[in-house]
C-alpha positions in Angstrom: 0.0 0.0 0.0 1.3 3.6 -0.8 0.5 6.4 1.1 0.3 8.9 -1.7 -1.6 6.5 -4.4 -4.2 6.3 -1.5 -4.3 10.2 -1.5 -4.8 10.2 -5.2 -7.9 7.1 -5.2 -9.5 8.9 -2.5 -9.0 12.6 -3.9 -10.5 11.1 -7.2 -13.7 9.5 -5.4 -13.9 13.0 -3.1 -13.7 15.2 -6.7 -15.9 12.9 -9.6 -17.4 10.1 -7.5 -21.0 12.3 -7.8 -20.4 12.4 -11.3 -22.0 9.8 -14.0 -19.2 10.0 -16.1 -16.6 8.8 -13.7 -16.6 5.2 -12.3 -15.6 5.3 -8.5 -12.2 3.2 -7.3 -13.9 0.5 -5.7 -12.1 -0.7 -3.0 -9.5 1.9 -2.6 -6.4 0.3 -1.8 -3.4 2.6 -2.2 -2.5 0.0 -4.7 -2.0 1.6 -8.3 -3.6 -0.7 -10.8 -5.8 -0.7 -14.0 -8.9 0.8 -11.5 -6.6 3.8 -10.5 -5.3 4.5 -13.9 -8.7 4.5 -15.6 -10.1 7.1 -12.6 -7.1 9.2 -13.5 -8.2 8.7 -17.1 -12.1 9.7 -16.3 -11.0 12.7 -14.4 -9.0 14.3 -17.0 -11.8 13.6 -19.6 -14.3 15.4 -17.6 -11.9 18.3 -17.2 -11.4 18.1 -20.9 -15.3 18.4 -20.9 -15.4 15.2 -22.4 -19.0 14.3 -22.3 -19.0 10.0 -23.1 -15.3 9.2 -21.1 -13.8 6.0 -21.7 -10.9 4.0 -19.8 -8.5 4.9 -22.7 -7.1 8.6 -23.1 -7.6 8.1 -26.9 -8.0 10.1 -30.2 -10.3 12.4 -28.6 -8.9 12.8 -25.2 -5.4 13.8 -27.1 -7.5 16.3 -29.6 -8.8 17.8 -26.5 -6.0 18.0 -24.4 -3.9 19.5 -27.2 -6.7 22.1 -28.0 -7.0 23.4 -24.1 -2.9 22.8 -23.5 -1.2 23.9 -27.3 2.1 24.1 -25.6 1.6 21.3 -23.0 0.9 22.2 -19.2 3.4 24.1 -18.1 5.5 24.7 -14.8 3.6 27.5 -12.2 6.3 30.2 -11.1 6.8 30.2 -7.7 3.9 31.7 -5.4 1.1 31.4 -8.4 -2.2 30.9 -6.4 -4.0 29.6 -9.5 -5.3 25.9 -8.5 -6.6 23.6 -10.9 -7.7 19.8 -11.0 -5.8 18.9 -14.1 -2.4 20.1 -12.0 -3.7 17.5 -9.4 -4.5 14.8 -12.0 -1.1 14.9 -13.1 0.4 14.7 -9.3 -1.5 11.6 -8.6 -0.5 9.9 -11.9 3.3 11.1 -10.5 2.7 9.3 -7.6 1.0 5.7 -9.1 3.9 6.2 -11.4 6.5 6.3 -8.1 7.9 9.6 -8.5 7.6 12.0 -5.6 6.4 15.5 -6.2 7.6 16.7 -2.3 4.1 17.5 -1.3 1.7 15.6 1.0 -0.9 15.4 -0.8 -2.7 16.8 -3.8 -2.2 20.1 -3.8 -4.0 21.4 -7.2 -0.4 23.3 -7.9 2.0 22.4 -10.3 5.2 23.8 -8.8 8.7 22.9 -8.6 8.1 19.5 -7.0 5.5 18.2 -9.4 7.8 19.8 -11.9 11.1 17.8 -11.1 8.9 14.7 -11.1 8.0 15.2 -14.2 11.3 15.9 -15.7 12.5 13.0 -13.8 9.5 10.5 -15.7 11.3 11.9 -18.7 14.9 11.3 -18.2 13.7 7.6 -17.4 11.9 7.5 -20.5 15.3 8.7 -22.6 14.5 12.0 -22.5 18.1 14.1 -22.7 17.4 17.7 -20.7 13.9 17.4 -20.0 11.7 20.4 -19.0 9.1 19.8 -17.0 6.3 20.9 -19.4 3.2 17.8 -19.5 2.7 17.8 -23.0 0.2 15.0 -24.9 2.9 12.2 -25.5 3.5 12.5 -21.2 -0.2 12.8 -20.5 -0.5 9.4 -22.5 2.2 8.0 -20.9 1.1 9.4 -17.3 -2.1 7.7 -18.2 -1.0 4.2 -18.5 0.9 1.2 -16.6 3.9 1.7 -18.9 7.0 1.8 -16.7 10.2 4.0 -17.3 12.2 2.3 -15.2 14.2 -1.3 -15.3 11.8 -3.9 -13.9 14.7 -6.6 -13.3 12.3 -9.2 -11.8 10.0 -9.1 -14.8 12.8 -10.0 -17.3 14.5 -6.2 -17.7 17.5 -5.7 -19.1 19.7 -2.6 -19.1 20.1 -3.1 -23.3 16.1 -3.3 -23.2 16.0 -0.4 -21.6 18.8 1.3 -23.5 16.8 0.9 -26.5 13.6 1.8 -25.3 15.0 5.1 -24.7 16.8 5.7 -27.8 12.8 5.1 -28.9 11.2 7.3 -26.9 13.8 10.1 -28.2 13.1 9.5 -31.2 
């Protein structure tokens, strides 16, 4: 059980569990799992005003997230007040993904913290100088069980890995 992916199930339930479009996390765990990853997925939609959501963050979800966020979501500067769910969407997906933003819980900010997770996701991935900007390629891969890292006890190899990040550069 984690901590922080029990924050995120139960921030998700708190947030969309009145709406019809979500489907509530069921038990909630603190486990990330399919369940989790599809509530994240839900919750974005709706954001997106997404009116039939799906488990997937598919053609439409991208065409929407690329039409509200053109340049990706970006960093906050330090001290912005501005909160917003998506910001929190993307910390809980941080932390079912294992990357620490620093903060204790969702926060609805998207400062520093979430920021160096972020560009920490993408130096796993192969990125070479990440920013921390989210932009549709991250979302996706935010919203899904991929791993970034080498999963040595499920057959991972460091040339696997090697090669799935000469990939992802690409």
């Amino acid at each position: 059980m984690d901590e922080m992916v029990l924050k995120t199930q139960l921030f998700l339930n708190a947030m969309y569990g009145h709406d019809p479009r979500y489907v509530v996390i069921d038990p909630v765990t603190g486990v990330t799992g399919w369940t989790t990853i599809y509530a994240l997925t839900r919750a974005l939609q709706i954001e997106l005003g997404i009116t039939a959501t799906a488990d997937s963050f598919g053609p439409t979800s991208k065409a929407r997230f690329t039409q509200r966020y053109p340049n990706g979501v970006q960093q906050q500067a330090d001290g912005a007040v501005y909160e917003d769910n998506v910001y929190a969407i993307i910390q809980g997906a941080l932390w079912c993904k294992g990357y620490s933003t620093g903060a204790s819980g969702i926060t609805k900010n998207f400062y520093g913290g979430t920021g160096g997770a972020v560009k920490a996701l993408k130096e796993d991935a192969g990125f070479i100088a990440p920013s921390s900007t989210v932009t549709v390629n991250v979302m996706a891969a935010l919203l899904s069980m991929n791993q970034y890292v080498t999963l040595y006890l499920q057959g991972g190899t460091a040339e696997i890995r090697g090669i799935q990040q000469r990939l992802n550069r690409k």
